[in-house]
C-alpha positions as CSV (number, residue, x, y, z in Angstrom):
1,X,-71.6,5.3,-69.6
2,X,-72.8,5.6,-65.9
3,X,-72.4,8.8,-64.5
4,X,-71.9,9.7,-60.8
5,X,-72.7,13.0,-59.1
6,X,-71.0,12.3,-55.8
7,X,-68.7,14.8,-54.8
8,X,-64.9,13.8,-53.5
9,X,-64.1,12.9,-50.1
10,X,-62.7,16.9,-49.9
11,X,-66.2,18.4,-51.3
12,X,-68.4,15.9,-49.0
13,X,-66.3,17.3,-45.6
14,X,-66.7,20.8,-47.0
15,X,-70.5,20.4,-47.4
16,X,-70.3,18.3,-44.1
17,X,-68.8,21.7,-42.4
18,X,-70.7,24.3,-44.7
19,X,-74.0,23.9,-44.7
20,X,-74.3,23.2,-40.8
21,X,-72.0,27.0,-40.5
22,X,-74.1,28.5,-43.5
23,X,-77.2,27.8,-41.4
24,X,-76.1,28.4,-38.0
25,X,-74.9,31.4,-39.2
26,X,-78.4,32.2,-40.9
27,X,-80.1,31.1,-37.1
28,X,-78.0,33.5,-35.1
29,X,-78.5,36.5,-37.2
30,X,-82.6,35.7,-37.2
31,X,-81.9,35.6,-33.9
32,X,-80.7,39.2,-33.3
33,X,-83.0,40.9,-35.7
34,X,-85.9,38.8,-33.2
35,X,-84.1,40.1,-30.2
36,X,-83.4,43.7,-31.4
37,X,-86.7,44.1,-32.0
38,X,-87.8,42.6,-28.9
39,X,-86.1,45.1,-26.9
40,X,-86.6,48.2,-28.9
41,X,-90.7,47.1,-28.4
42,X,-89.3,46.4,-24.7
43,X,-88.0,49.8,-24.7
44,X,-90.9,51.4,-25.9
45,X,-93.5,49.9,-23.8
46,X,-91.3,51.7,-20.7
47,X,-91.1,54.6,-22.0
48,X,-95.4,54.8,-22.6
49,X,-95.9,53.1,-19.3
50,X,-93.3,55.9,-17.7
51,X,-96.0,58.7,-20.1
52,X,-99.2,57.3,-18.2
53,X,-97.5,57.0,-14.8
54,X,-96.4,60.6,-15.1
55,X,-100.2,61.7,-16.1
56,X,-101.5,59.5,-13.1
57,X,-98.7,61.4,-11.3
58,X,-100.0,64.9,-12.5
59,X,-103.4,64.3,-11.8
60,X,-102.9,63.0,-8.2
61,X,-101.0,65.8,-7.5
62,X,-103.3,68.1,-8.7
63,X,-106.4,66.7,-6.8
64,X,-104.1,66.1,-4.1
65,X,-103.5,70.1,-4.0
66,X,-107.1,70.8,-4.4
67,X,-108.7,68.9,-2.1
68,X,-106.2,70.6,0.4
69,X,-106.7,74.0,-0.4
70,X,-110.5,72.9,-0.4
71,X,-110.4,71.4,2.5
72,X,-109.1,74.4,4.1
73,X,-111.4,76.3,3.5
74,X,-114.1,74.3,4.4
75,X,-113.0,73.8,7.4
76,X,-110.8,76.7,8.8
77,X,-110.0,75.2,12.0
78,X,-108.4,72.0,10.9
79,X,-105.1,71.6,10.2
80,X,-104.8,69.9,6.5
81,X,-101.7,68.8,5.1
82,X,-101.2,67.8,0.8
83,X,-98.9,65.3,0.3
84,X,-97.0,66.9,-2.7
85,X,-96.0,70.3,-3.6
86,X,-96.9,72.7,-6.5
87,X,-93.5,71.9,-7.5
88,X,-94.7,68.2,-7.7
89,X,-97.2,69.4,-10.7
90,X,-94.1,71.0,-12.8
91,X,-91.8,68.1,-12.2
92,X,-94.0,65.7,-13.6
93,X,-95.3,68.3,-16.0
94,X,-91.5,68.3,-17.4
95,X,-91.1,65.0,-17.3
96,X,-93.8,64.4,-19.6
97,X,-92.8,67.1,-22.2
98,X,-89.6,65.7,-22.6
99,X,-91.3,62.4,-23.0
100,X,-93.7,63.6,-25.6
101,X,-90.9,65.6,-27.2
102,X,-88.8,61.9,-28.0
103,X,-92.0,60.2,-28.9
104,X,-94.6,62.0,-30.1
105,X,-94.4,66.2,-30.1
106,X,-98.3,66.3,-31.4
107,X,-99.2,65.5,-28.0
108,X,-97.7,68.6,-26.3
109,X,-100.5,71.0,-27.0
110,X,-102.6,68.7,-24.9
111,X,-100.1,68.7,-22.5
112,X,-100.3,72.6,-21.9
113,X,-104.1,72.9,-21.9
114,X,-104.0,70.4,-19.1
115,X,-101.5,71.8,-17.4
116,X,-103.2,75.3,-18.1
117,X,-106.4,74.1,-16.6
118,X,-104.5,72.5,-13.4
119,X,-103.0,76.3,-12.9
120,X,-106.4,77.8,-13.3
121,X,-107.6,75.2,-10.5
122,X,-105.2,75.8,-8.1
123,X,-106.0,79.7,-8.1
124,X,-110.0,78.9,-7.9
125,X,-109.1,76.8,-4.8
126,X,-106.3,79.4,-3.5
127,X,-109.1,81.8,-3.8
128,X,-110.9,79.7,-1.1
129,X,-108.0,80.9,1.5
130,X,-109.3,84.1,1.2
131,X,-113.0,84.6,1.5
132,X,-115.1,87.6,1.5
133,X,-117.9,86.6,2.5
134,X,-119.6,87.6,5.7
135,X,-120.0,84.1,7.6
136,X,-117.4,81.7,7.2
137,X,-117.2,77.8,7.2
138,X,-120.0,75.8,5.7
139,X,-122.7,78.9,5.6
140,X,-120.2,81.3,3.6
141,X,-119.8,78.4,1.1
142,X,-123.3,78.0,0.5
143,X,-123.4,81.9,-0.3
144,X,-121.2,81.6,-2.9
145,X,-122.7,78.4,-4.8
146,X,-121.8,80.2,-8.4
147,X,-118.0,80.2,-7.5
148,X,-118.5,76.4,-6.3
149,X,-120.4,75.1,-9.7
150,X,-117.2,77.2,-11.5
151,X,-114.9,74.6,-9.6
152,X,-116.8,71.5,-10.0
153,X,-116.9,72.6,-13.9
154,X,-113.1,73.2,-13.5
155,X,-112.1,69.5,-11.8
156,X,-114.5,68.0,-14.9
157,X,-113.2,69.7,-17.6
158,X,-109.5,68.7,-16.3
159,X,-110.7,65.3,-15.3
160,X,-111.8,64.7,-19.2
161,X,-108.5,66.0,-20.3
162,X,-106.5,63.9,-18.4
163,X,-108.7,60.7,-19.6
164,X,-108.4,61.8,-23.4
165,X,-104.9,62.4,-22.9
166,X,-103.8,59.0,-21.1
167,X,-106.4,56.9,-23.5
168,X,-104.1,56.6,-26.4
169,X,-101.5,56.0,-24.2
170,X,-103.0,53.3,-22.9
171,X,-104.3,51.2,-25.6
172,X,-101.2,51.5,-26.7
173,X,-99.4,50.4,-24.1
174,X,-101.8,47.5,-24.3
175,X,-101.1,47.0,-27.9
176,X,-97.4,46.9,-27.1
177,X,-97.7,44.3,-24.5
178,X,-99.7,42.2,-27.0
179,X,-96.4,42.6,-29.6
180,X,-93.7,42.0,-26.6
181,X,-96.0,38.5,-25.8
182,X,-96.1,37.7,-29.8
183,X,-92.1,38.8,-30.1
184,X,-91.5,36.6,-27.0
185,X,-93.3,33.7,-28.9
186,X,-91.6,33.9,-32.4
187,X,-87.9,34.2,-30.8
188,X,-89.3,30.5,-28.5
189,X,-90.4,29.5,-32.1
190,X,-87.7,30.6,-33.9
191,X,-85.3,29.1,-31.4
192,X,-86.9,25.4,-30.7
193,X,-87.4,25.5,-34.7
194,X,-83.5,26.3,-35.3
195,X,-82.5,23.5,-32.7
196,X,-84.6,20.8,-34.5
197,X,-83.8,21.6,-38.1
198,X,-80.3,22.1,-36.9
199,X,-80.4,18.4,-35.6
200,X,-82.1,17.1,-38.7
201,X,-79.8,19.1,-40.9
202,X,-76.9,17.6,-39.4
203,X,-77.8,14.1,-39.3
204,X,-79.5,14.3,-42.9
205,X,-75.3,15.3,-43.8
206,X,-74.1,13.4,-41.9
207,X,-76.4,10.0,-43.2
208,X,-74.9,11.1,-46.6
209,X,-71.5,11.5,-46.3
210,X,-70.9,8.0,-44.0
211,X,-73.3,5.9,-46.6
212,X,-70.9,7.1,-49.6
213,X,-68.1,6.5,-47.2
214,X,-69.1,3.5,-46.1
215,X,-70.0,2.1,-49.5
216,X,-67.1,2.7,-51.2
217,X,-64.6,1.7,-47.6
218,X,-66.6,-1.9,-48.3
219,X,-66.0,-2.1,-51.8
220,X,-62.9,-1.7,-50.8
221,X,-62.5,-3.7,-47.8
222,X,-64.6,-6.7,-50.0
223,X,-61.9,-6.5,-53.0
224,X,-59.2,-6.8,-50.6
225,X,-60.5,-10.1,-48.9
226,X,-61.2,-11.2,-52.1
227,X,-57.6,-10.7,-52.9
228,X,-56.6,-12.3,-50.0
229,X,-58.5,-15.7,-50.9
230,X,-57.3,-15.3,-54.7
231,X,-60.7,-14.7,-55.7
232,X,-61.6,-12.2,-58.6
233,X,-62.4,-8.4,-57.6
234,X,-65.2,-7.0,-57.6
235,X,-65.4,-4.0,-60.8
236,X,-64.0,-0.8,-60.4
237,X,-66.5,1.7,-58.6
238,X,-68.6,4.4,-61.0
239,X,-68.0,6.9,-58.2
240,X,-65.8,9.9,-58.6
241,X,-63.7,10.2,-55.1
242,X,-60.6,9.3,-53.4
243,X,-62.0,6.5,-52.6
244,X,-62.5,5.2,-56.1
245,X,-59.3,6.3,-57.1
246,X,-57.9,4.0,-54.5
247,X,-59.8,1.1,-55.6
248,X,-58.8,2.0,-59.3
249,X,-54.9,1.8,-57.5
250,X,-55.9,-1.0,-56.0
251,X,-56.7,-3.3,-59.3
252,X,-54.0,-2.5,-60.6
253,X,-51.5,-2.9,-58.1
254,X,-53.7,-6.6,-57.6
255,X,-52.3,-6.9,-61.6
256,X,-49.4,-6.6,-60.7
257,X,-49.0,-8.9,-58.0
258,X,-51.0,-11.3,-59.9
259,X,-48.1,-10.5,-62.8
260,X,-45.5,-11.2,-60.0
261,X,-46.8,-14.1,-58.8
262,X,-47.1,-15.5,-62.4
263,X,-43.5,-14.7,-63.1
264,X,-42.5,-16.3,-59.7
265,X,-44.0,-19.8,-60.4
266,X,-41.5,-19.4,-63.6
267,X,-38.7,-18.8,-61.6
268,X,-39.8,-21.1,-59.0
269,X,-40.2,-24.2,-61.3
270,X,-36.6,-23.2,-63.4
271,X,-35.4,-23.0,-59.9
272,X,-36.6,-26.7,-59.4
273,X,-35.6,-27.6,-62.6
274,X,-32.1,-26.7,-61.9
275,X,-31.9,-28.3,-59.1
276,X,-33.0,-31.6,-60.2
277,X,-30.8,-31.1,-63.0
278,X,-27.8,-31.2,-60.2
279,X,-29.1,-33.6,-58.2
280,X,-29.3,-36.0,-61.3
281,X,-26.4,-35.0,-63.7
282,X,-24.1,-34.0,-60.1
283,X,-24.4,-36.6,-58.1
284,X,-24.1,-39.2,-60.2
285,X,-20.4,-38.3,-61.5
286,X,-19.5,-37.4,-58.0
287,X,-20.8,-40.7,-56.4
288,X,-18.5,-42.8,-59.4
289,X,-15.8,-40.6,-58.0
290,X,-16.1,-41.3,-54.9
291,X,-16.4,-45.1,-55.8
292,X,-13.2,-44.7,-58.0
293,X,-11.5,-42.9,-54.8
294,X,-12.0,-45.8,-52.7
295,X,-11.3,-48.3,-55.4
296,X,-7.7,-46.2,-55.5
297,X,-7.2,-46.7,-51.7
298,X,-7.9,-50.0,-50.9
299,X,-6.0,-51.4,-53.6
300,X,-8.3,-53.0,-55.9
301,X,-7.4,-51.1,-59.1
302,X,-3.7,-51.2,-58.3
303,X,-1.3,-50.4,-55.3
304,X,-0.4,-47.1,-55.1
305,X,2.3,-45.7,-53.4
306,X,1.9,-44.4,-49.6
307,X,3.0,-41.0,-50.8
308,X,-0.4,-41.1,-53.3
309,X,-2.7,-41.6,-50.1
310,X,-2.9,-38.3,-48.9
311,X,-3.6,-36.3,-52.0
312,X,-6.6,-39.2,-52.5
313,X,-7.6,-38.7,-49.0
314,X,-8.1,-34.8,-49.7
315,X,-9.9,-35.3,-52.8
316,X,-12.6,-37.8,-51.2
317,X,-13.0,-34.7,-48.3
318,X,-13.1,-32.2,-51.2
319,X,-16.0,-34.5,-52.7
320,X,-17.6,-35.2,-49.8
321,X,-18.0,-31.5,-49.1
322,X,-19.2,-31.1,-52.7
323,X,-22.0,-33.3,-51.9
324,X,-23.1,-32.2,-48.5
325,X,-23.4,-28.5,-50.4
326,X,-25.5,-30.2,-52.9
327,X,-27.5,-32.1,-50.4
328,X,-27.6,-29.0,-48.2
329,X,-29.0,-26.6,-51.1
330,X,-31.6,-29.8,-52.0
331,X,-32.7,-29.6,-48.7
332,X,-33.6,-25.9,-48.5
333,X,-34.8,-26.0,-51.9
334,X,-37.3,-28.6,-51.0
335,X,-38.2,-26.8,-47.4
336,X,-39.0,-23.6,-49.5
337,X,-41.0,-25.2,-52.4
338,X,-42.6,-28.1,-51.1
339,X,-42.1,-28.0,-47.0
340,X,-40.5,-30.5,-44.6
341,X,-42.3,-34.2,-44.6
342,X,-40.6,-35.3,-41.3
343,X,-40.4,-39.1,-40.9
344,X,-41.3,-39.1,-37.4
345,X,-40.8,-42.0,-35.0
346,X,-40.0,-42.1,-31.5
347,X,-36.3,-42.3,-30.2
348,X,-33.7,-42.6,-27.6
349,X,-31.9,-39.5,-27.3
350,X,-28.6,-40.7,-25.8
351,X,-28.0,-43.1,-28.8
352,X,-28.2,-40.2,-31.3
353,X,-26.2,-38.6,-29.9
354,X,-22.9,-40.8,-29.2
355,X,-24.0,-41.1,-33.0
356,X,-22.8,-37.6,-33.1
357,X,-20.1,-38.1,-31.1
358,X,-18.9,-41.1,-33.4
359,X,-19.6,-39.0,-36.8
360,X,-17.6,-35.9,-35.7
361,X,-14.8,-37.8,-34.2
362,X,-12.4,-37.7,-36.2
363,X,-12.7,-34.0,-37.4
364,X,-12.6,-33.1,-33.2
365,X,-9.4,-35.4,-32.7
366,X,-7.9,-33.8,-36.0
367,X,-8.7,-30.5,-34.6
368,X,-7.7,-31.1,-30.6
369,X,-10.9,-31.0,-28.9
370,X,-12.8,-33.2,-27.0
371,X,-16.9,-33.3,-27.1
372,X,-18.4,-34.1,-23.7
373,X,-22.1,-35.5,-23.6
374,X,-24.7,-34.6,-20.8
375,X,-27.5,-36.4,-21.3
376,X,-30.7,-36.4,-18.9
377,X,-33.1,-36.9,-21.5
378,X,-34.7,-40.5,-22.4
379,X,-36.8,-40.3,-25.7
380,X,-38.1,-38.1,-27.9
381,X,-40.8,-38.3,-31.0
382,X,-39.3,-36.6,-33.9
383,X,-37.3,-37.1,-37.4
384,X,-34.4,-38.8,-35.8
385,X,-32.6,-38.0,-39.2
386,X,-33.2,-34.5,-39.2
387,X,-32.2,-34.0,-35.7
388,X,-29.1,-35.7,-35.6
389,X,-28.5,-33.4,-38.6
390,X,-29.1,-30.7,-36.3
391,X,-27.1,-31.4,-33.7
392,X,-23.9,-32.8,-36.1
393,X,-24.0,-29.3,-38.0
394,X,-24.0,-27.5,-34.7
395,X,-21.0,-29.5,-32.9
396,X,-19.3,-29.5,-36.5
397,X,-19.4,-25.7,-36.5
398,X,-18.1,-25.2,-32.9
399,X,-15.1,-27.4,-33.7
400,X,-14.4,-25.3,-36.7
401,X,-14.2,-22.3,-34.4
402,X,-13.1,-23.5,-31.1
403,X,-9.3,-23.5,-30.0
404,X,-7.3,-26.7,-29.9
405,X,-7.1,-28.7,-26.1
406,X,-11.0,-27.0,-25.4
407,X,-13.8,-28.7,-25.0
408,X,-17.4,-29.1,-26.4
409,X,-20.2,-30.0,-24.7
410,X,-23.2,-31.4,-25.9
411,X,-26.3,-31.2,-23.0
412,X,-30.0,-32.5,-24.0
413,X,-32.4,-32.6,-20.8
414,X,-36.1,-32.5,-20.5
415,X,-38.1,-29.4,-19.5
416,X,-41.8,-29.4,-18.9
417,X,-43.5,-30.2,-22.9
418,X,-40.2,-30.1,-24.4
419,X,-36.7,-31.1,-24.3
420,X,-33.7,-28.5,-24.6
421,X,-30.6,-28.8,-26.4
422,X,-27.4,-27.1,-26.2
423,X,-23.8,-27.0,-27.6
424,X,-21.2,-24.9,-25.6
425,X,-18.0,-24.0,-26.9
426,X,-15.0,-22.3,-25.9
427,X,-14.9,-20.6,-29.3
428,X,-14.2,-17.0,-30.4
429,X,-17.8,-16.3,-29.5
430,X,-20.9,-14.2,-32.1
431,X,-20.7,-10.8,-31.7
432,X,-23.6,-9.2,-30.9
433,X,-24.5,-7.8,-34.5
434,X,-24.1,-11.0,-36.2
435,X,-26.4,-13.0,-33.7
436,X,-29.6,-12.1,-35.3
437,X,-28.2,-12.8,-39.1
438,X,-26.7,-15.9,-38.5
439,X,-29.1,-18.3,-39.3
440,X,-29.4,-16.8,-42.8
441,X,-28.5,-18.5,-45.8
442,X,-24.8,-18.2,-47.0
443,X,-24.1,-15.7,-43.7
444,X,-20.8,-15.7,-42.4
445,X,-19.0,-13.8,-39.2
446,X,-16.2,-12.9,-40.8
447,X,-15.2,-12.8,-44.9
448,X,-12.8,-15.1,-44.9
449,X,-14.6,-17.8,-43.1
450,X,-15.6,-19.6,-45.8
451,X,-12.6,-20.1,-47.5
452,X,-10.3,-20.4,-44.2
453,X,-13.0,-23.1,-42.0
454,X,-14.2,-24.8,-45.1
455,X,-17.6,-24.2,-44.9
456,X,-20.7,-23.3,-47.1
457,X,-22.7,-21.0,-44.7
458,X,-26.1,-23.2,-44.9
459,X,-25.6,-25.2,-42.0
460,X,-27.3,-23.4,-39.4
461,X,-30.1,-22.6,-41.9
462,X,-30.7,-25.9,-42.8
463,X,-30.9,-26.4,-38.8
464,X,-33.4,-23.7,-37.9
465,X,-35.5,-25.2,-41.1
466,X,-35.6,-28.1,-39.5
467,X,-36.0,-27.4,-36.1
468,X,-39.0,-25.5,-36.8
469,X,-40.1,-27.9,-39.5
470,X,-41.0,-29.9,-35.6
471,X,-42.7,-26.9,-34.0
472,X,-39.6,-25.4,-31.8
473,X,-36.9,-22.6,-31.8
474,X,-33.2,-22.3,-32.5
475,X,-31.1,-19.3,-31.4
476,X,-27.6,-18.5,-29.6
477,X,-26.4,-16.7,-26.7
478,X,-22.7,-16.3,-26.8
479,X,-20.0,-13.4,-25.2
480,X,-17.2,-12.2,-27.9
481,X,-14.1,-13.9,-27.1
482,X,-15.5,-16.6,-24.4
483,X,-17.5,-18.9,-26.7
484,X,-20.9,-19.4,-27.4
485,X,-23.9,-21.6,-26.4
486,X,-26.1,-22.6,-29.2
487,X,-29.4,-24.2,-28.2
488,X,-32.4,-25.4,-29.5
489,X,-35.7,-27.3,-28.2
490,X,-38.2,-29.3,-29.6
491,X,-41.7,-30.2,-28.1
492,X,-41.8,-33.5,-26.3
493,X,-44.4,-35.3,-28.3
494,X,-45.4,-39.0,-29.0
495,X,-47.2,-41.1,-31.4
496,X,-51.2,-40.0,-30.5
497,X,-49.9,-36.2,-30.2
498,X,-50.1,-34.2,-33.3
499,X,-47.2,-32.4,-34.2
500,X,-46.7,-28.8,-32.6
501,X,-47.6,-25.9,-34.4
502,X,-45.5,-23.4,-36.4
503,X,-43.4,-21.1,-34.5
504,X,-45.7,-18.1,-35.3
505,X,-48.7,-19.8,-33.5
506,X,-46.9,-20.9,-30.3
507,X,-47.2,-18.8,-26.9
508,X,-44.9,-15.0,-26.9
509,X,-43.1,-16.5,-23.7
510,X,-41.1,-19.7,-25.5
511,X,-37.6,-18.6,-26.2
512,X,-37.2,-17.1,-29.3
513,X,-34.3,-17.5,-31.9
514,X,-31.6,-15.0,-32.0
């Protein structure tokens, strides 16, 4: 047995949103640990580049301060000015001590000897201010040349301090720059690497889950056009998902149509068979009876008394209507089972229908009303049969529910590829409900109607069969209480034309049935 790892639809979208988060999530904390630790290097460079410009601060302050009090004394008579303070010297001198104290405390003794030997310069050089020699300016210096060595000794000896106290400072400020440029580098690395594997990550998901998707939706999709051309299915899928469970549901609901269908042949053919069995072992009784009916009122078996000819006259309409039911039900058996063959042929319209004129006569004068024929229409190409079928059920229905002393008219009249048909009445009218079901097979306005009008509810079915057996459409528009209008229309075709299509394939702006 094959087995299959592929996770469910469920698992695949949870991977699908997982891994992507997992990682992102794995990115952005690198991310920060890159960044902290870019800005605490950040932070430190500042505070050694703040140690060394405090020293160059010191220093320049110092020298500043000596060359001054120097200068002074060198030459008495002009008026030299430091730029800083001795209070300059102990601001930066604090400055760095609280430095040193966060950083590094080791370097504080250094800090005091240099700050020691800047205090011990100053006084050397204040001493200048105050000479006792006997000659001042240039030729009192020269006298004193062992004070002068002292000081140059003194400015060296701080000089060197200074350097060996700023020298660590800066190479490592330099080092620190080197590790701010290489932290700067791994968080571009870090970042354009995160992006692409991000990218691939996704689409290398992404790849996975829609090719198991998509495999399975065109197993699926394949099975189902397959069962749409009766074909056989393709197996059952070895995957593990929702998908396969579907296609599992799939077969079998296809087993049970197939089941269905199987059993609907059956019912289909003992259907036919039954109706074949009335047509053959029905008919033929009735037809003798009607035979024997006539025989009875013309006189050829025997006379029979005038009182005897309207019980005879009721049984040949009770017959009659016992075969147009069977020939009705024939009819829609055959439309369903085996389709309309139309005999088509081409034909005047106006004779057809004073041939319905002539065939309903009788029931109209029986029932008071007259049918009135408007006719602007020469020929048609149809099944004159069927149509005059059409037309005879529709006029017999409006005479069995139209008033006596009203009228029925009957209009047929070209209209661009077709030719329209209509039968008004003055009858109690469709209400608005029962326009949509009346067509069907068996339906009837009202309960009674059947037993009180004398009719089998399958005329206007077996109309709309046949009316859309030629391509056209069927429907009513009728106000409760003020008749109705039925009307129908069939395409105007001749002998080269082929015949129009099925209602479901002709254009949404032809008239639809009601």
């Amino acid at each position: 047995m094959k087995l299959s790892l592929r996770p469910t639809i469920f698992t695949s979208g949870l991977i699908l949103i997982s891994v992507p988060l997992l990682f992102e999530l794995a990115f952005a904390g690198t991310l920060f640990v890159l960044q902290q630790d870019y800005e605490k290097k950040l932070q430190t460079q500042i505070h050694t580049n703040e140690i060394i410009m405090h020293t160059n601060e010191m220093w320049l302050a110092v020298m500043d301060l000596t060359v001054g009090y120097f200068g002074t004394r060198v030459f008495p008579n002009k008026d030299l000015h430091t730029r800083f303070h001795v209070s300059k010297i102990d601001v930066e001198h604090h400055a760095l001590a609280k430095l040193l104290e966060k950083d590094d405390p080791s370097h504080l003794p250094k800090l005091l000897r240099m700050r020691t030997r800047a205090n011990a310069l100053l006084n050397l050089c204040q001493n200048f201010e105050n000479p006792t020699l006997s000659e001042g300016g240039i030729a009192g210096l020269r006298g004193n040349l062992e004070q002068f060595h002292h000081l140059q000794m003194m400015i060296k000896y701080l000089g060197d301090d200074m350097v060996a106290f700023r020298e660590p400072w800066q190479r490592r400020a330099e080092q620190e720059k080197q590790a701010i440029s290489e932290a700067r580098n791994m968080i571009t690395i870090v970042t354009i690497s995160g992006v692409i594997i991000s990218i691939l990550l996704a689409a290398l998901l992404f790849t996975y889950f829609i090719r198991g998707i998509h495999s399975g939706i065109s197993h699926l999709m394949e099975n189902t056009l397959r069962f749409a051309r009766k074909e056989p299915l393709l197996p059952p899928t070895s995957r593990n998902d929702e998908l396969a469970q579907l296609d599992r549901i799939f077969h079998e609901m296809a087993e049970y149509v197939e089941g269905a269908e199987v059993e609907k042949e059956k019912l289909q053919q003992l259907k036919q068979d039954f109706f074949h069995m009335i047509t053959h072992d029905m008919r033929t009784p009735l037809s003798s009876l009607v035979l024997a009916i006539d025989s009875l009122a013309s006189g050829i078996v025997c006379e029979l008394p005038d009182e005897a000819m309207p019980t005879l006259n009721s049984a040949e309409r009770s017959i009659n209507m016992l075969m147009n039911l069977i020939t009705d039900l024939l009819d829609l058996e055959t439309a369903e089972s085996q389709g309309i063959k139309l005999q088509m042929e081409e034909f005047d319209i106006r004779d057809m229908l004073d041939e319905v004129a002539d065939v309903v006569e009788a029931m109209a004068d029986r029932a008071g009303i007259e049918i009135k024929i408007e006719c602007s229409a020469d020929k048609v190409y149809g099944d004159r049969i069927r149509i005059l079928r059409v037309i005879t059920n529709l006029v017999t229905n409006a005479i069995k529910f139209s008033p006596a002393d009203s009228t029925i008219t009957v209009i047929a009249r070209p209209e661009g590829h077709k030719v329209d048909f209509e039968v008004i009445d003055e009858g109690r009218g469709v209400p608005k409900e029962q326009r949509k079901k009346i067509f069907d097979r068996f339906h009837q306005v009202e309960k009674d109607d059947s037993r009180k009008k004398k009719g089998s509810g399958l005329g206007l079915s077996i109309a709309k069969v046949f009316v859309e057996a030629h391509g056209g459409r069927i429907g009513v528009e009728s106000e409760t209480g003020k008749g109705s209008k039925f009307w129908f229309w069939i395409p105007r075709q001749d002998e080269k034309t082929p015949l129009a299509p099925s209602p479901k394939a002709l254009p949404e702006n032809f008239p639809n049935s009601a």
